[in-house]
C-alpha positions in Angstrom: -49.1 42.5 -31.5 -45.4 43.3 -30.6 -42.9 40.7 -29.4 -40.2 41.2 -27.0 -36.7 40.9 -28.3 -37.0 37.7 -26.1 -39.3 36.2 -29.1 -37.4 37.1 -31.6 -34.6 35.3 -33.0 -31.8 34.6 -36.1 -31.0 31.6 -37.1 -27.9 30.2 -39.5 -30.0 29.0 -43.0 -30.2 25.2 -43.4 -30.6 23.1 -46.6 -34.5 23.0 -45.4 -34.8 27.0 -45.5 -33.9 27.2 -49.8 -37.5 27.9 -50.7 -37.5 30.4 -47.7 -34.8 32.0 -49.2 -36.1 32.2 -52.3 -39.6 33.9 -51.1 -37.5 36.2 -49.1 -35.3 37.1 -52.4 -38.3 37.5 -54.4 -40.4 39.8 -52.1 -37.1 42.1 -52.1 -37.3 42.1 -55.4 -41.0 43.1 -55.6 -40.0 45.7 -52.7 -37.7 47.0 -55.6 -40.0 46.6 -57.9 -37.5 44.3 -59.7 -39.6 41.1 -59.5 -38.8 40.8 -63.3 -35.1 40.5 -62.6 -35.6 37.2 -60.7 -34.3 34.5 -62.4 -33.5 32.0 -59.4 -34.9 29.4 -58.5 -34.6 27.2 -55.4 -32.6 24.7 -56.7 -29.7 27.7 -57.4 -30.1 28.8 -53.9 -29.2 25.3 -52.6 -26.3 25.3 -54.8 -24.6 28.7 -54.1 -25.8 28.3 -50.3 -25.0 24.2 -49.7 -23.5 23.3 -52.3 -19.5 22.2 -52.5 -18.4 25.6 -53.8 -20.9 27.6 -52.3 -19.7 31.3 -51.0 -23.0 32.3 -49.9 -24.4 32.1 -46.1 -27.8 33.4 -45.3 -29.4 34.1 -41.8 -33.0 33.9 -41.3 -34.9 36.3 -38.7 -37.8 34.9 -36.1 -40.6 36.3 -34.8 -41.9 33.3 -32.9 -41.5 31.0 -35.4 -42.9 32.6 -37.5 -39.5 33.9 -40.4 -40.0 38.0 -40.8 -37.0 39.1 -43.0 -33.2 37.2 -44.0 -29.7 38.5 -44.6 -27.4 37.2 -47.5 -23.8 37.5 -47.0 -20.6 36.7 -48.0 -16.6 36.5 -46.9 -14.6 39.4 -49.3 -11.0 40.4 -48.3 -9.3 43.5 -47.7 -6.1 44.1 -49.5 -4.8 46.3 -47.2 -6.2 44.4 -43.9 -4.8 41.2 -45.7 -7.6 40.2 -43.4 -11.3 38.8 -45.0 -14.1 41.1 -44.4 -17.9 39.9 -44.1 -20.3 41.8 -47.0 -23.9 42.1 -47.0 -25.6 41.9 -50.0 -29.1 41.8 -49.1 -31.1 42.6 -46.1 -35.1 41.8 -46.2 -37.6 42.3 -42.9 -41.4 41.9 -43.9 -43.1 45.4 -44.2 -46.0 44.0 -41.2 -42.5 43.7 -38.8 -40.2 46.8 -39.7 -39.9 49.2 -37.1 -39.5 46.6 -34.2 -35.4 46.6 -34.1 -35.3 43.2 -36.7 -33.0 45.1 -39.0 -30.7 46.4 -36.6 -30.9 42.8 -34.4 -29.5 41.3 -38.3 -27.4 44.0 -38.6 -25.6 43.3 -34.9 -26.0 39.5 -35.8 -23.6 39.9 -38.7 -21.3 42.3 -36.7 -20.8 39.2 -34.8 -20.1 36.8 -36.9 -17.6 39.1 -38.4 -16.1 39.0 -35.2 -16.4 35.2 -34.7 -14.4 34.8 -38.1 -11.8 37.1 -37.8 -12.6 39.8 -40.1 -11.1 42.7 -40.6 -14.1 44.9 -41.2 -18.2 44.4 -42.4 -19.1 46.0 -44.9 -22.6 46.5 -47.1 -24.2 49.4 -49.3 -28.0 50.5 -49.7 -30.5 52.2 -51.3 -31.8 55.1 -49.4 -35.6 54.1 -50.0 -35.9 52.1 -46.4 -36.2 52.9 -42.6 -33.6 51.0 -41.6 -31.3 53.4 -44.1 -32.4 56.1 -43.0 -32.2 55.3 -39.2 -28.2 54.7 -40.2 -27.6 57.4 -42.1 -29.1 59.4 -39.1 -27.5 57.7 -36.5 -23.9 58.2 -37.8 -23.0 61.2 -39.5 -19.3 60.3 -40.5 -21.3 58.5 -43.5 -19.9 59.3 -47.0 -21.8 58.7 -50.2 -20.2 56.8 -52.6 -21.0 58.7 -55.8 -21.9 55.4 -57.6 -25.6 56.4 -57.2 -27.0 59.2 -55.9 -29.7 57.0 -53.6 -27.0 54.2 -52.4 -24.5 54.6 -49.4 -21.7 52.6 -48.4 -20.8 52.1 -44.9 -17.6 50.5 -43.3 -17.5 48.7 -40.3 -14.2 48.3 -39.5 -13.2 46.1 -35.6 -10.6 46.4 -34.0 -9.4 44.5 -31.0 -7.7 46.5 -28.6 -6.5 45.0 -24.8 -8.0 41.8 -25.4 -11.7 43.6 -26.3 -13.5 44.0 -29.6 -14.2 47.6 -30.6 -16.5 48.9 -33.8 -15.9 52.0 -35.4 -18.6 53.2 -38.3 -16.9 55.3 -40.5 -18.0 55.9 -44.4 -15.6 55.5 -47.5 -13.5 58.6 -48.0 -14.3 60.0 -44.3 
């Protein structure tokens, strides 16, 4: 069955979601077939998430109530900017949900927050194996590949605020 937008939502993590988290993080990993990699555990995720140095936020997607995918990000900065920047490290939607606009909705969700915090730009890379991947790399051509690996892209989105209104521009590094 396929839910409106309307039934869908993201939510900030909480100190209640760390063994969410942690499934999420480990069925990336077995997406990447990197399972063995994982050496987290839930009590880590608390502490780089809630606890008094933590850098980490995460944001959990809805389908219902039932939680479809996450997003880990962070605060960076931008020499040049002298502004901080928002990064995404990793982006998970379950495989029974992709293709419904969950990916994207995270994607705009953290565009947002960027916003709301003042940053200069958002920023993530990713391997080319998934939809959502593909569906940027073919929805903005100004992309760039990176030449750290051969499947990965980075891509740049830089705001700026022009007239009192908040404008994106995609572009890729080097473009």
């Amino acid at each position: 069955m396929s839910y409106p937008m309307s039934h869908f939502e993201i939510r900030p993590a909480t100190p209640d979601d760390c063994a969410l988290v942690m499934h999420f993080i480990c069925r990336l990993a077995d997406y990447e077939k990197l399972l063995s990699e994982v050496t987290g555990t839930e009590d880590d995720v608390r502490r780089e998430l809630f606890g008094e140095n933590a850098i980490v936020r995460a944001a959990i997607a809805y389908e219902g109530e039932t939680p479809v995918g996450f997003a880990l990000y962070f605060f960076n900065f931008s020499t040049f900017l002298t502004r901080r920047g928002l990064y995404l490290e990793d982006l998970y939607i379950e495989p029974e949900y992709r293709g419904k606009g969950y990916g994207k909705a995270l994607i705009e969700y953290l565009a947002r927050e960027a916003v709301k915090n003042g940053c200069g730009r958002f920023e993530w890379a990713w391997s080319g194996m998934n939809r959502l991947s593909v569906f940027i790399r073919e929805s903005v051509p100004r992309l760039c590949r990176t030449g750290v690996c051969a499947e990965s892209q980075v891509m740049r989105l830089n705001v700026w605020r022009k007239q009192g209104k908040i404008d994106y521009g995609l572009t890729g590094f080097g473009a």
